[in-house]
N, C-alpha and C positions, 0 to 999 in steps of 0.2 A: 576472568569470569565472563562469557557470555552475557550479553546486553537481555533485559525485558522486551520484548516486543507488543507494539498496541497493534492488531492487525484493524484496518476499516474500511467496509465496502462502501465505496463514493454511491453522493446521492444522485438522482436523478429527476430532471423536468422543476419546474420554478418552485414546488410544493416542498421539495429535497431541500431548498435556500434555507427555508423555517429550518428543516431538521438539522442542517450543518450550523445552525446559529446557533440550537439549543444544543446540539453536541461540543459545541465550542464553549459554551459556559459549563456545562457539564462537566468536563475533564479540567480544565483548568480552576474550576471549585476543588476540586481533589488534587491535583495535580502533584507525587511527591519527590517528584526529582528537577534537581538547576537545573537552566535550559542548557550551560557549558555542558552537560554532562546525556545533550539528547543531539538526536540527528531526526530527519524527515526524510521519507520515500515514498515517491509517489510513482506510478506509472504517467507514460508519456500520451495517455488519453485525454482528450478534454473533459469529461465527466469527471475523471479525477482528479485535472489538476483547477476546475471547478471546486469541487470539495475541499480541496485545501486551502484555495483562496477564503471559502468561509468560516471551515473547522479550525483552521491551526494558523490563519493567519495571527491570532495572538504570540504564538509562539513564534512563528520567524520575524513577527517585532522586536523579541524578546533576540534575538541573533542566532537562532537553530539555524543552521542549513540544513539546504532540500539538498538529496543527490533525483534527479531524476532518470528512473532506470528501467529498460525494457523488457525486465525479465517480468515484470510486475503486471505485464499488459495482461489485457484479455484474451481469450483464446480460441475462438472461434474466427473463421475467413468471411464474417459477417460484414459487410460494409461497416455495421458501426462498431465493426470490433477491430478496423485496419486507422491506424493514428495517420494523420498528416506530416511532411517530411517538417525536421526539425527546424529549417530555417521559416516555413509556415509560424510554427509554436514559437519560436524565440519572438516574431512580430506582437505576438497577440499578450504574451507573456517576457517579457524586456527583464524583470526581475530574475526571470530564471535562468539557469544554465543548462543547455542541451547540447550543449561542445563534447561530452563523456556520454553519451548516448553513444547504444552499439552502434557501429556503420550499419547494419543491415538494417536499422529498423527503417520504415515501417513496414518493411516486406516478412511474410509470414513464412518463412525460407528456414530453415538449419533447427535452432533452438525453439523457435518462434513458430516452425510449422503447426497444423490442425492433426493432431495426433496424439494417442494416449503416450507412447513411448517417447513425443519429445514432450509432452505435458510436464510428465515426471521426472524426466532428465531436469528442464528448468523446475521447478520445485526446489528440487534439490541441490540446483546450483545457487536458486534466490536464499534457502534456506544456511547452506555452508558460506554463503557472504554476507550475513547478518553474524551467523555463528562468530566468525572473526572479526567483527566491528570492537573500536574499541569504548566505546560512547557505553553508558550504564540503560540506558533509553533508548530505542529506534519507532517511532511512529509507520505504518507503512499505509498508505493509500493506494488500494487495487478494486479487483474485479470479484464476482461471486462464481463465476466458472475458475476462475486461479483458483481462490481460496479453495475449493470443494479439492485442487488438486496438493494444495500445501498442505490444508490440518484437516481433521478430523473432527468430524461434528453434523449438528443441523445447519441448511444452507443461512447466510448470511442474511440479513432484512437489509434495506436501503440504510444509508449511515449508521450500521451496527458496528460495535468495535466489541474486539475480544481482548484478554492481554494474556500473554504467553513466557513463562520459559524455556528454554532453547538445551536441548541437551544431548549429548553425541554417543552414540553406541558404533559397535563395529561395521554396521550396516549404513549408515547416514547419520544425518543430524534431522531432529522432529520436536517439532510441538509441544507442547503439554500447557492446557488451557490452566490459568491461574484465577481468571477471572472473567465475568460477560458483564455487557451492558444491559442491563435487567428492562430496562425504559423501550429497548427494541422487542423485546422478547414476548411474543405472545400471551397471556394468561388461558390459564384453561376454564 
């Protein structure tokens, strides 16, 4: 069976520290699966791997590994949407591993290009490699230009999370929202 996925857009600027603090007690109030039984994915950004350092560092106390993976990045050839080369990130971040990072990142080249047509190529790739995890849980830390191109819905707030199951038709594998974080969500 396909894993749960929590998808969440990393915060940003020191105001975002609050929100990843209060999303980390948040989830883990609830929280209803082992941690043997979760994995963490973050993109190879610093905003995101910011957010995880505040969000879910309870859980990789708890012994979750991170895979950190570049399909997850952002997608625009914005200065602050091109990542630092990994042996940068492995200084700044010692805990993590960036040895399984694609070779091509941080260059916006092949999968990774500024393009609708490779947008959705990776999507689809991010999406059929969660499909096949075997963990019951996958936590994923990205971007709000990614997400717009993975699932379907209103655009993400700063540390919103959604949670999803995963399910495969003859055309791909998509989404299906199971649940939102109510606390990010506007009122009308």
């Amino acid at each position: 069976m396909a894993p749960i996925v929590i998808l969440i857009r990393h915060g940003e600027a020191l105001h975002s520290i609050e929100q990843s603090k209060a999303l980390a007690a948040e989830l883990a109030a609830d929280f209803p699966f082992a941690h043997e039984e979760c994995r963490i994915v973050v993109s190879p950004l610093r905003r995101t791997l910011e957010t995880l350092q505040y969000s879910l560092q309870w859980l990789r106390d708890r012994g979750v590994p991170v895979d950190v993976r570049a399909e997850w990045q952002e997608t625009t050839n914005n200065p602050c949407d091109i990542g630092d080369d990994p042996s940068v990130l492995q200084e700044e971040w010692p805990d993590l591993d960036f040895s399984s990072l694609d070779p091509v990142y941080p260059h916006k080249t092949g999968l990774y290009e500024a393009s609708e047509a490779a947008y959705q190529k990776r999507a689809s790739f991010a999406r059929r490699w969660l499909f096949k995890r075997p963990e019951k849980c996958i936590l994923v830390v990205t971007h709000s230009g990614f997400l717009k191109r993975t699932v379907q819905g209103p655009k993400y707030k700063n540390v919103e999370y959604r949670t999803y199951e995963l399910f495969e038709d003859s055309e791909d594998v998509h989404f299906k929202e199971i649940s939102r974080d109510t606390a990010c969500v506007e009122k009308p």
